[in-house]
C-alpha positions in Angstrom: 0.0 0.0 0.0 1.2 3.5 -1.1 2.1 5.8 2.2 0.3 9.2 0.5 -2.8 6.4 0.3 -2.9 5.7 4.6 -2.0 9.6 5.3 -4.8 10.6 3.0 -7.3 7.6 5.0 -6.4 9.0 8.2 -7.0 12.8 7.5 -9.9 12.1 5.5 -11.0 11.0 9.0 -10.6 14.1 10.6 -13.8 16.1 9.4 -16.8 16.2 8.1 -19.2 18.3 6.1 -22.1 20.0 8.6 -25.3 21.3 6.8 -27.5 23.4 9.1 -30.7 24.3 7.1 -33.7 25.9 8.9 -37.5 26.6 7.1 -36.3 29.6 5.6 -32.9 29.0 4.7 -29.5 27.3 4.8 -27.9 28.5 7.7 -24.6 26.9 8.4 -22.5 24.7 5.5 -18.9 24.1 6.4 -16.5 21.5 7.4 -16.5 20.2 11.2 -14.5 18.1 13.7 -17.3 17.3 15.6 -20.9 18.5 17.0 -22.9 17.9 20.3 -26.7 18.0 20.0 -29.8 17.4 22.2 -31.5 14.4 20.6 -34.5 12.3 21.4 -32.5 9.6 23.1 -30.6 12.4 25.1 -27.0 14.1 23.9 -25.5 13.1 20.5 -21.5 13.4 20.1 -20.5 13.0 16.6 -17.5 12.5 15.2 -16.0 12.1 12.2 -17.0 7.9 10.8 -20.2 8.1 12.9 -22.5 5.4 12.0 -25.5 6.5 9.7 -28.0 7.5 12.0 -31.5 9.4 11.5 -33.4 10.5 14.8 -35.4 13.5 15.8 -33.5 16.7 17.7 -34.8 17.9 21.0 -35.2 22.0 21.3 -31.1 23.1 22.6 -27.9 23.8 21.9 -25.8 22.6 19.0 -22.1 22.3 20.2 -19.6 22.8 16.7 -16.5 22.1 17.1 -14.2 23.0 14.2 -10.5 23.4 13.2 -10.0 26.8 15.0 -12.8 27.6 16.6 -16.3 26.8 18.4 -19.5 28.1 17.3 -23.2 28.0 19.2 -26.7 27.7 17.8 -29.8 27.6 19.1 -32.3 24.9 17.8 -36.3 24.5 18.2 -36.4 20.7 17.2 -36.1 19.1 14.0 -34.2 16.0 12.2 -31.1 15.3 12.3 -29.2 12.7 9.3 -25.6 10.9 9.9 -24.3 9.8 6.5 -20.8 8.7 5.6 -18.8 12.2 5.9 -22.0 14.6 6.2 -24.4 15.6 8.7 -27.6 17.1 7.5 -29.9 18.9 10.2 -33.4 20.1 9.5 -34.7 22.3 11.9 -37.6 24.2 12.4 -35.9 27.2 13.8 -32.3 27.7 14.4 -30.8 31.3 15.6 -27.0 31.5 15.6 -25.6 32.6 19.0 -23.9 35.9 18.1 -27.4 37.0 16.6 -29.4 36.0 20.1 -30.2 39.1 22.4 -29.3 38.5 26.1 -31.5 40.8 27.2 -34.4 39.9 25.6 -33.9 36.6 26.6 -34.1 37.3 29.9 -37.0 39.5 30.1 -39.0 36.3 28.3 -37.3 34.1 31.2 -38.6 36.6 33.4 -41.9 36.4 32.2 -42.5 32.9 31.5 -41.5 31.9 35.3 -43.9 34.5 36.6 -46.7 32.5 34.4 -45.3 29.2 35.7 -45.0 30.5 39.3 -48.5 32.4 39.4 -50.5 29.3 37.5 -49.4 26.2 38.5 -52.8 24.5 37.7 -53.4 26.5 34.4 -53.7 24.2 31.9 -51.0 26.3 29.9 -48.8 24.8 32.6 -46.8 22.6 30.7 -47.2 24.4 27.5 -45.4 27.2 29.6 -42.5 24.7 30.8 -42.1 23.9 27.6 -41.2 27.3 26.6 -39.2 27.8 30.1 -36.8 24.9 28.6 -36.5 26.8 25.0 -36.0 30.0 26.5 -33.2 28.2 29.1 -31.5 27.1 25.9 -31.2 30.0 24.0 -30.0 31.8 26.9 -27.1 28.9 27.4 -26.2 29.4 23.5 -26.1 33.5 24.3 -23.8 32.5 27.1 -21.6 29.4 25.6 -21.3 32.2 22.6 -19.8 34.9 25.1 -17.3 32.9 26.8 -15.7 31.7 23.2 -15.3 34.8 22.5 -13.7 36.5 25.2 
């Protein structure tokens, strides 16, 4: 076996190709060493030769890890698709973390635990939980985003 031929196998290894496409529009295309996602059978690490996989992503943070840097998105849910050297997510909403206002954020955290606090027997009650967790996310991509950049 020619030596180029095992040095090109092993760094062929070392990435793959991430597609991030949301509703209205591709959102993230690029080579990555790996990603960490909220999935319905709980946190997804994926590196590069994953096994083909297709399963549905829970509302959180996508983790991207690539050559020089980290980068954070919020994501409402979706479907997420391992092939060979690819993964494709589809997601119904996806917000990059640099584009996420902290303080907006908050002020929905805010208000959404004063409707949980005030209205525990609502029947909106888990509908506002729901939210709670969404809003909790977004604020963790906001914050994960900060810190890498500092």
């Amino acid at each position: 076996m020619n030596i180029l031929y095992i040095i090109g196998i092993i760094f062929m290894h070392k990435e793959y190709f991430l597609n991030i496409i949301s509703i209205e529009k591709k959102i993230f295309s690029n080579l990555v060493k790996k990603i960490k996602i909220s999935v319905i059978e709980g946190y997804l690490s994926i590196h590069p030769g994953h096994i083909p996989l297709l399963t549905l992503i829970k509302p959180g943070v996508i983790y991207i890890t690539k050559k020089k840097n980290n980068e954070y998105f919020y994501i409402s849910g979706g479907i997420l698709e391992i092939k060979k050297n690819q993964v494709n997510i589809l997601a119904d909403i996806v917000i990059k973390g640099t584009d996420l206002n902290e303080n907006i954020i908050l002020s929905n955290k805010s208000k959404i635990e004063k409707k949980i606090k005030n209205n525990i027997f609502n029947k909106n009650y888990l509908i506002n939980i729901k939210e709670l967790y969404k809003i909790l996310a977004q604020l963790k991509t906001v914050q994960l985003t900060k810190k890498n950049n500092t």
